[in-house]
KESE-686369 format. One record per residue (C-alpha): chain; x, y, z; residue in three letters. Coordinates in steps of 0.25 Angstrom, whole numbers, plus 5000, padded with zeros to 4 digits. Layout:
  ch     u     v     w   aa
   A     X     Y     Z  ALA
...
//
This chain:
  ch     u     v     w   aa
   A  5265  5144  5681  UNK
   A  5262  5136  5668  UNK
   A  5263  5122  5666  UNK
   A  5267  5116  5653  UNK
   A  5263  5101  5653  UNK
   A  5270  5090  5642  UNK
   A  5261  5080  5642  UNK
   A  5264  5066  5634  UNK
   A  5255  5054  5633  UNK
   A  5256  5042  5623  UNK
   A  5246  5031  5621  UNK
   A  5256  5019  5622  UNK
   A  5254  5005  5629  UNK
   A  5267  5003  5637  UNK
   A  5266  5003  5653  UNK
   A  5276  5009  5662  UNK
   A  5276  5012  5678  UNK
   A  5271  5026  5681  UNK
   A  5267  5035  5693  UNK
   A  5255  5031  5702  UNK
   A  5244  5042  5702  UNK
   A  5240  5043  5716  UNK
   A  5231  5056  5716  UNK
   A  5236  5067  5707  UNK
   A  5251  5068  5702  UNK
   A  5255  5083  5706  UNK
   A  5265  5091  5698  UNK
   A  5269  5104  5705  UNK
   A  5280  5113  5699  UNK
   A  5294  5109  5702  UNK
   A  5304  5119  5708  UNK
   A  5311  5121  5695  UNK
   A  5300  5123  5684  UNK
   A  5310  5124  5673  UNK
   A  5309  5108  5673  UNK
   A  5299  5099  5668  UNK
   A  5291  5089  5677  UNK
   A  5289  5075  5669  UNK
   A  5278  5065  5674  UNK
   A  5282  5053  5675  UNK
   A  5296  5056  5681  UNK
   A  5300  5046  5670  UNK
   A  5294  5055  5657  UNK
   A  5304  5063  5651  UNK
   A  5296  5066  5641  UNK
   A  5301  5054  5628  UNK
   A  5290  5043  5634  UNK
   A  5279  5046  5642  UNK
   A  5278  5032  5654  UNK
   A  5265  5023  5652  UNK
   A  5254  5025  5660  UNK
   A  5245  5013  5663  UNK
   A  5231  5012  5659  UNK
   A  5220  5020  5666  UNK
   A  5231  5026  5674  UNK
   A  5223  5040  5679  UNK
   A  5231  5051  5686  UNK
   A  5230  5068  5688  UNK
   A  5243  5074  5688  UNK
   A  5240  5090  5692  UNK
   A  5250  5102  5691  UNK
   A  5252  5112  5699  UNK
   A  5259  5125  5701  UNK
   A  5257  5137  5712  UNK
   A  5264  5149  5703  UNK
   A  5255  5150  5693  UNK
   A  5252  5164  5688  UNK
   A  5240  5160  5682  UNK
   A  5224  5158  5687  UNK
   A  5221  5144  5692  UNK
   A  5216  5136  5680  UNK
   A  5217  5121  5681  UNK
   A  5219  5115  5668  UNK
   A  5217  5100  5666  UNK
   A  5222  5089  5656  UNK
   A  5216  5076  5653  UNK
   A  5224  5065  5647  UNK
   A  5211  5055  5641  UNK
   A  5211  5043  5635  UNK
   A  5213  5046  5617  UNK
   A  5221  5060  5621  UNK
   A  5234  5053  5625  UNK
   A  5232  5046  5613  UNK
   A  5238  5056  5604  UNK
   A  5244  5063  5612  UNK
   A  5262  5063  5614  UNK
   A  5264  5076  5617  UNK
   A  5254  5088  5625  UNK
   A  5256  5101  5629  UNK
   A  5246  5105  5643  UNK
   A  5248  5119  5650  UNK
   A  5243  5122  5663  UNK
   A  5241  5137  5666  UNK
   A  5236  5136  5678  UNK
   A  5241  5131  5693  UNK
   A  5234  5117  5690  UNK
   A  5233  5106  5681  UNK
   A  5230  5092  5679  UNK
   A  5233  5081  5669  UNK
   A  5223  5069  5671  UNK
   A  5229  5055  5664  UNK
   A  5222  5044  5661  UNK
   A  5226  5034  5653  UNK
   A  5215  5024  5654  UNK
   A  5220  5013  5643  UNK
   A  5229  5020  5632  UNK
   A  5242  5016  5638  UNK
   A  5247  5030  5640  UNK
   A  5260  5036  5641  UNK
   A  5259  5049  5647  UNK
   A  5268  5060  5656  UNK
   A  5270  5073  5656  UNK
   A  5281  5084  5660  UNK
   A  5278  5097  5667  UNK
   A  5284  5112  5666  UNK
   A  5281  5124  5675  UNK
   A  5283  5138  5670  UNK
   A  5280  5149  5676  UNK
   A  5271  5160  5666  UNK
   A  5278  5173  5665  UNK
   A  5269  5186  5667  UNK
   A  5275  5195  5654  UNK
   A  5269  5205  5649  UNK
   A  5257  5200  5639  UNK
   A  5254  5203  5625  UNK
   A  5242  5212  5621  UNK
   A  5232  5213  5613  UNK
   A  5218  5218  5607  UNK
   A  5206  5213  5601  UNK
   A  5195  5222  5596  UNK
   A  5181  5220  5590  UNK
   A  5186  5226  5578  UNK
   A  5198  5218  5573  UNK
   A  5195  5209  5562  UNK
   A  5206  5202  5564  UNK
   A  5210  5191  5577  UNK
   A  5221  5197  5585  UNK
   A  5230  5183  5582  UNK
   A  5240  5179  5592  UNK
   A  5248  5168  5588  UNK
   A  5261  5168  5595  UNK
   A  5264  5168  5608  UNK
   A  5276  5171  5617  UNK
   A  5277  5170  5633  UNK
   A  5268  5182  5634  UNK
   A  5254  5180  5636  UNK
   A  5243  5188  5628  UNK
   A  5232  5198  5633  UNK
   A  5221  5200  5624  UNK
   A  5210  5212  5625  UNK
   A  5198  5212  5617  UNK
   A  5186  5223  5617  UNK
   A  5177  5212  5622  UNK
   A  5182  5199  5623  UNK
   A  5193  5191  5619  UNK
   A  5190  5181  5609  UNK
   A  5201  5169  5605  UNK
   A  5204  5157  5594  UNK
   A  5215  5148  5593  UNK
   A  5220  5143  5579  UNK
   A  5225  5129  5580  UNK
   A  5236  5125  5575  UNK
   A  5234  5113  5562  UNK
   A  5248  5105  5570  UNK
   A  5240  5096  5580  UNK
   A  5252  5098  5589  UNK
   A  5250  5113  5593  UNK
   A  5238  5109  5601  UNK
   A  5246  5107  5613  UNK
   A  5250  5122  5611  UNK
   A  5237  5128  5612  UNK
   A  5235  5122  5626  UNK
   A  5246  5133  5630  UNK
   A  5238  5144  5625  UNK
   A  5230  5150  5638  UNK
   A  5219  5161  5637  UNK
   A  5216  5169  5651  UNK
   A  5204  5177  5651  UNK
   A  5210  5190  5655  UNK
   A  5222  5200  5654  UNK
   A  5232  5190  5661  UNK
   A  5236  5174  5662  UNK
   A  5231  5175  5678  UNK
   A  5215  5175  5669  UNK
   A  5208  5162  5668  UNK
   A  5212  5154  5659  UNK
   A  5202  5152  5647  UNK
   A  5208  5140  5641  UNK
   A  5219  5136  5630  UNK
   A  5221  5138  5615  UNK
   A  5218  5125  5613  UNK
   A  5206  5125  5620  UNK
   A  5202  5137  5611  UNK
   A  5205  5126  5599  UNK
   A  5199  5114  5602  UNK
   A  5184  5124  5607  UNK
   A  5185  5131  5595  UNK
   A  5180  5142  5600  UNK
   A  5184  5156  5605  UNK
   A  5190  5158  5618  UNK
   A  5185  5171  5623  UNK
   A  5189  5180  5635  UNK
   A  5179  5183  5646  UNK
   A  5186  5198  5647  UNK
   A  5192  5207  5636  UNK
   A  5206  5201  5640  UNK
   A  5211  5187  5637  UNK
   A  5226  5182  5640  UNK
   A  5233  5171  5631  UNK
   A  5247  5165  5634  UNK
   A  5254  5153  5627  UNK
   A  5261  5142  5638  UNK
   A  5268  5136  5623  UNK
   A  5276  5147  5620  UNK
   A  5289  5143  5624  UNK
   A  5288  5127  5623  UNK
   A  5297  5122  5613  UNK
   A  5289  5118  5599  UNK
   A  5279  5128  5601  UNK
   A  5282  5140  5592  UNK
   A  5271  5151  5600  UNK
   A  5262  5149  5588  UNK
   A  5246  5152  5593  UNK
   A  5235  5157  5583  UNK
   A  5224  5165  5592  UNK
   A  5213  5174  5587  UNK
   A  5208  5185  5597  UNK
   A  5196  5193  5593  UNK
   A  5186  5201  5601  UNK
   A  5174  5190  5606  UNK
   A  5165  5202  5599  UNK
   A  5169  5198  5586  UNK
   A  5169  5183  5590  UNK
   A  5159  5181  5600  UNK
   A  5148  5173  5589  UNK
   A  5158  5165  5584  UNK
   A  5155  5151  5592  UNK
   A  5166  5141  5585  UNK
   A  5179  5144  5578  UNK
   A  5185  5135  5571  UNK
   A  5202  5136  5564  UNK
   A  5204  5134  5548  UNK
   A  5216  5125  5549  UNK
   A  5224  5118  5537  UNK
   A  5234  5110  5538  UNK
   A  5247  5120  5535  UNK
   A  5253  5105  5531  UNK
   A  5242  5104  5519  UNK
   A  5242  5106  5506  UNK
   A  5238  5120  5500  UNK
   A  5225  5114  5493  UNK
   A  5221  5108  5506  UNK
   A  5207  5113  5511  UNK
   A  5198  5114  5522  UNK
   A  5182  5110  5522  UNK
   A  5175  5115  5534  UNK
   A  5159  5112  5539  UNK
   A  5154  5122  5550  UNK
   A  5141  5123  5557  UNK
   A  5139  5137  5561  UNK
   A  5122  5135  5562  UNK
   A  5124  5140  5577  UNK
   A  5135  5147  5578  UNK
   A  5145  5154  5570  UNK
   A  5158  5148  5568  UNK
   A  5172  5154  5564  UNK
   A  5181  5146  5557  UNK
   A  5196  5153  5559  UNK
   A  5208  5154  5549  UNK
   A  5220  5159  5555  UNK
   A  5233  5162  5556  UNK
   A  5241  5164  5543  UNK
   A  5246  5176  5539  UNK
   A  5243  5170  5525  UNK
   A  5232  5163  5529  UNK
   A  5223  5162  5516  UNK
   A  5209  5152  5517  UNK
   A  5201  5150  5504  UNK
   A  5187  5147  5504  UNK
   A  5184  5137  5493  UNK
   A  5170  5134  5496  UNK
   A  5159  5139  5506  UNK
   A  5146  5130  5509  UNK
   A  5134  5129  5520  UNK
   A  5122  5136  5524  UNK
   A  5132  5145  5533  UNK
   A  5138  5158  5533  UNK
   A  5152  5160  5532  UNK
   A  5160  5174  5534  UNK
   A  5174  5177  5532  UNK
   A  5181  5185  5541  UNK
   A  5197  5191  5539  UNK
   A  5200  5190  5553  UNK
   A  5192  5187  5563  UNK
   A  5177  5188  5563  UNK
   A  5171  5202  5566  UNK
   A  5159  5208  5573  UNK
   A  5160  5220  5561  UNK
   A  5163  5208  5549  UNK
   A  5173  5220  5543  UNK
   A  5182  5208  5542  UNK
   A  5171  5198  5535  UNK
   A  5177  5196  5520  UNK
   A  5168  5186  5515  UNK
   A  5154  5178  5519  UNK
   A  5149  5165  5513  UNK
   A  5134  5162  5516  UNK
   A  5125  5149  5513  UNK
   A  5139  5143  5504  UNK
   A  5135  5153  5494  UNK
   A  5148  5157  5489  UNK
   A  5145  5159  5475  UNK
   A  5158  5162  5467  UNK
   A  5164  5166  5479  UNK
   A  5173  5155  5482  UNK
   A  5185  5150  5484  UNK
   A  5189  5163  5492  UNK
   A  5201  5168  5498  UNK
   A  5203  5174  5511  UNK
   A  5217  5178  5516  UNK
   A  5222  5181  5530  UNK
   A  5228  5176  5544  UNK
   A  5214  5175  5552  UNK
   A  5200  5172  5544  UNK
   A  5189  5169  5551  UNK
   A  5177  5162  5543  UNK
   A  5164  5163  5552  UNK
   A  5151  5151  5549  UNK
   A  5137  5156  5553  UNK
   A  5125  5152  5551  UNK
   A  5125  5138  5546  UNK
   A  5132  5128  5540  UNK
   A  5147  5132  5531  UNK
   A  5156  5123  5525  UNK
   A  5168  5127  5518  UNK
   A  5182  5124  5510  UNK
   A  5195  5132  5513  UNK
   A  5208  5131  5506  UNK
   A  5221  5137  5507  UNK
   A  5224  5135  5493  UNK
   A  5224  5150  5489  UNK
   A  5225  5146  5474  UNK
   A  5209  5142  5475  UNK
   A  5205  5156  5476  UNK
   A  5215  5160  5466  UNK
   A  5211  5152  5455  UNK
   A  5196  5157  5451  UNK
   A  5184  5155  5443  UNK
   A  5175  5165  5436  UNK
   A  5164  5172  5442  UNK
   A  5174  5172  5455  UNK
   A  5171  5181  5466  UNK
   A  5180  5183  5478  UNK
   A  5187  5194  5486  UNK
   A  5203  5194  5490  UNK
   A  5205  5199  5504  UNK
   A  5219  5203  5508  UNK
   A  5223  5195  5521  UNK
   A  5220  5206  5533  UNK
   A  5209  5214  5525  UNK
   A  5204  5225  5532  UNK
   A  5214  5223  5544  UNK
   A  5226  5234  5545  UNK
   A  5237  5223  5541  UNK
   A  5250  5222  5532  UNK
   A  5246  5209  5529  UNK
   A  5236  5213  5519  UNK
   A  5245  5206  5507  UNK
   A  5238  5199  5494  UNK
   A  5245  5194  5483  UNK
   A  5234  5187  5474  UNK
   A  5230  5181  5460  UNK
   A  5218  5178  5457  UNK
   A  5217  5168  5444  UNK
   A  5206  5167  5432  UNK
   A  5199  5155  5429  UNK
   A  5207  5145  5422  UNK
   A  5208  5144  5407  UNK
   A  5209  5131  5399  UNK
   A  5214  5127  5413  UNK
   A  5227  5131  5412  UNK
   A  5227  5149  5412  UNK
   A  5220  5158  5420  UNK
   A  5209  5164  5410  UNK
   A  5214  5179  5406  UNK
   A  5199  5181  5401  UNK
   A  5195  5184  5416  UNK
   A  5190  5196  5424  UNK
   A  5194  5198  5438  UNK
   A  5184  5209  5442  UNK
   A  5187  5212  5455  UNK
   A  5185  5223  5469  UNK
   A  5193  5230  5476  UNK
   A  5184  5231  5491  UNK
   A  5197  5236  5498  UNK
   A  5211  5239  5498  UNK
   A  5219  5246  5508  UNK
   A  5231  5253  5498  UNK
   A  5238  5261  5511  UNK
   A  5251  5264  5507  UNK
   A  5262  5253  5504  UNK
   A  5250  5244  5501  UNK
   A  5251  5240  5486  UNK
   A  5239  5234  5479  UNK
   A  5238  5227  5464  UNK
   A  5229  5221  5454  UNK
   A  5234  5212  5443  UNK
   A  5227  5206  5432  UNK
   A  5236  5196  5424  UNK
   A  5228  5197  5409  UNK
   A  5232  5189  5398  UNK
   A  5242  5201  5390  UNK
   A  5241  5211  5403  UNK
   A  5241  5212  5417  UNK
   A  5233  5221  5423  UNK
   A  5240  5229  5438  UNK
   A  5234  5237  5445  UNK
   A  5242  5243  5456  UNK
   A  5237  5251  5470  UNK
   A  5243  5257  5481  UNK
   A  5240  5268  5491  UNK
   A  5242  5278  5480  UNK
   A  5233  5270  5470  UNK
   A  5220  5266  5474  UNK
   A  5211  5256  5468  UNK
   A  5196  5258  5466  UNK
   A  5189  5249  5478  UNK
   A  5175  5242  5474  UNK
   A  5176  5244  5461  UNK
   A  5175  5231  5451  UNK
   A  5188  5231  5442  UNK
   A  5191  5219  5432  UNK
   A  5203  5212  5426  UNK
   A  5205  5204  5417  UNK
   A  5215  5193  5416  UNK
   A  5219  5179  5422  UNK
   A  5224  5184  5435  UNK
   A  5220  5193  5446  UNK
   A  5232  5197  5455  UNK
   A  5231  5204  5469  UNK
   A  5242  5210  5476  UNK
   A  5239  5217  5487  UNK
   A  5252  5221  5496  UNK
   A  5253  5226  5509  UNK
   A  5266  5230  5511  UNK
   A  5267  5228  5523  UNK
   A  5256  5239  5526  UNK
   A  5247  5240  5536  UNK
   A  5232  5240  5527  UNK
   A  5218  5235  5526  UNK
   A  5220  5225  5514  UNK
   A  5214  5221  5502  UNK
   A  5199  5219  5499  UNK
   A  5195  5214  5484  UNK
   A  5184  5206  5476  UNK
   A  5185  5200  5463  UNK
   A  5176  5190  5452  UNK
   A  5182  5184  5441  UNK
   A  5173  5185  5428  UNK
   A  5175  5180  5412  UNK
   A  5180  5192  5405  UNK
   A  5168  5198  5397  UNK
   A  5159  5193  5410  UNK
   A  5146  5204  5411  UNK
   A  5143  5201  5425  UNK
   A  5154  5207  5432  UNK
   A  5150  5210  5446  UNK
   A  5148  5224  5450  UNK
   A  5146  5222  5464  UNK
   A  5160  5226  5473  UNK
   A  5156  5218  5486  UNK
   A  5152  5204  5480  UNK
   A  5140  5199  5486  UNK
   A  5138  5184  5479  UNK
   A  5123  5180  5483  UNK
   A  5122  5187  5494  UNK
   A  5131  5179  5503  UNK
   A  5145  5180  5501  UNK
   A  5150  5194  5504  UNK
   A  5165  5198  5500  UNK
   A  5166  5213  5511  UNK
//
């Protein structure tokens, strides 16, 4: 049996009558469940009643056919919470609860209305996750099934809030067991997972996720969780989301402080299948590693590292895909990210950088790049044609329906050079171009491959120090793999 609680409360100043509070108000389930029960009996849900200052009472509910292990969850209403509260959303998913009111000297309207519904045993969704994935296995929708989760070790879990304030309410419905079935103890709520930002990890290999929300009206399913094995996981202290405002504008950005003297901290960008984060400036004493996917015991999946803010001419980068995780160690790291792709674009000379394709190294269709990379302005008006683009091809996964071309766009010519799984390129091997554009168009085709792996400088045409090396290493600190 489940609970699903609507509760209301407004800071007002108006006084009406309302029940005594003799000892705990008791709700048990009414004979026909498919109704709601409204407290007071004059609440119908438009105007909560006024409750008179420091007015105390415990309201419990009950049930007797609940299919799930005894776990009492309880809910305060304090003094400031009310405050800016109208509208909350509380779950109970076990055979007790309890809401404890008191409204001390805020002149509070509050009630609430009560469903039962009783959780049906279907079949559960399932699932693995290994040490060697490099990628979280992401779950983010739900229907009335719940979900079993099986790790080599141990379940490891994050939550990615949602930027809408308003969704909070949502998370409390999300439910973590700690085995293979709904009748495990309860390890706590998404939103719990949040506001700890930390990682909620199974006791067993086994964990057991269902979402209360699914069927409620304004509530589209939509829940973004990570799961990994806690072997690749298990240093990481503190995790933390990368969220912009999907309202903003496109030059908007994000400056970020971490501490990570102690402790190793993971700061979590996720969950757009065109998600694209670029780093415009790295700084501390710290080290920072950039993971595609999650991170990894084997760091086969480590793109990038940044030590001491010693980036060189390495920077503004660009990482594409649906789940980065950047991991801080070793001090402090400070940082700007943008989602203005045009920064990386638009370059300077003695640029170094690499160009990742979104799912690299990870079997994947979703491997597409469509890219141009721009000379340094001229007169500040045209691209300067007198530019080299030297560049590395480190991977590239042609298998067959995957097409793969290089254009330089010169002053009088352009320059194509077309692959495919019947033409090859030469990997690490430096090739130049010159010209006022570099474009990049790997396609998948809706194939199943590795991706695409490249570096690539930009250098005045005549330039004598052209790089020879095909792995840059920029003073010993910032590693493109």
């Amino acid at each position: 049996m489940i609970t699903i609680i609507f509760l209301f409360s407004f800071l007002v100043f108006a006084r009406a009558a309302i029940p005594a509070c003799n000892g705990p108000v008791v709700f048990n389930p009414p004979q026909d469940t498919t109704q709601y029960t409204w407290y007071p009996s004059n609440f119908n849900g438009s105007q909560a009643p006024s409750f008179p200052d420091d007015y105390k009472c415990e309201y419990q509910v009950t049930w007797k056919m609940s299919k799930l292990k005894n776990q009492v969850l309880q809910i305060n209403v304090p003094q400031g919470w009310v405050t800016k509260s109208n509208q909350e959303l509380f779950f109970f998913v076990s055979n007790g609860g309890k809401i404890q009111l008191d409204t001390t000297k805020s002149g509070v309207q509050f009630g609430f209305n009560l469903k039962w519904e009783q959780y049906v045993n279907i079949n559960p969704v399932l699932f693995n996750v290994t040490v060697a994935d490099l990628r979280p296995n992401l779950l983010n929708y739900f229907d009335n099934r719940s979900t079993v989760i099986t790790a080599e070790t141990r379940v490891s879990l994050t939550v990615m809030p949602q930027f809408d304030s308003s969704y909070r309410q949502f998370f409390r419905a999300v439910v973590f067991f700690d085995g293979a079935s709904t009748s495990e103890t309860c390890l706590g709520t998404g939103l719990q997972v949040i506001d700890s930002k930390t990682q909620l990890v199974s006791s067993g290999k086994v964990l057991t996720v269902m979402n209360l929300a699914y069927s409620l009206d304004g509530y589209d399913g939509t829940v973004e969780i990570q799961f990994q094995d806690f072997e690749n996981t298990k240093d990481i202290k503190k995790y933390v989301p990368l969220m912009f405002d999907p309202n903003g504008n496109i030059d908007d950005y994000l400056t970020l402080a971490f501490d990570a003297a102690d402790e190793p901290i993971a700061l979590q960008s996720c969950c757009d299948p065109d998600g694209a984060d670029v780093l415009t400036s790295i700084g501390g004493t710290g080290t920072l590693d950039v993971y595609l996917g999650g991170v990894t015991k084997s760091k086969s999946n480590l793109i990038a590292s940044y030590s001491g803010g010693n980036t060189g001419s390495t920077l503004p980068q660009l990482i594409m895909g649906s789940s980065i995780t950047y991991v801080m160690s070793g001090g402090s790291v400070s940082l700007n990210v943008s989602r203005d792709v045009s920064i990386f674009q638009y370059t300077d000379y003695e640029r170094k950088c690499l160009l990742v394709s979104p799912d690299y190294g990870n079997p994947s269709q979703y491997q597409d790049v469509e890219f141009e990379i721009f000379a340094p302005l001229m007169n500040q008006t045209y691209s300067n044609p007198d530019t080299v683009f030297r560049y590395s091809i480190q991977s590239v996964d042609l298998v067959p329906g995957v097409t793969f071309e290089i254009r330089c766009v010169g002053e009088v010519n352009t320059t194509v050079l077309s692959y495919n799984n019947s033409n090859l390129p030469t990997l690490n091997t430096a090739m130049s171009m010159q010209g006022s554009q570099l474009q990049i168009a790997y396609d998948s085709n809706d194939q199943i491959n590795l991706g695409l792996h490249m570096t690539f400088e930009v250098l005045k045409s005549g330039c004598s120090s052209f790089s020879e090396l095909l792995i840059f290493v920029f003073l010993g600190v910032f590693m493109l793999v």
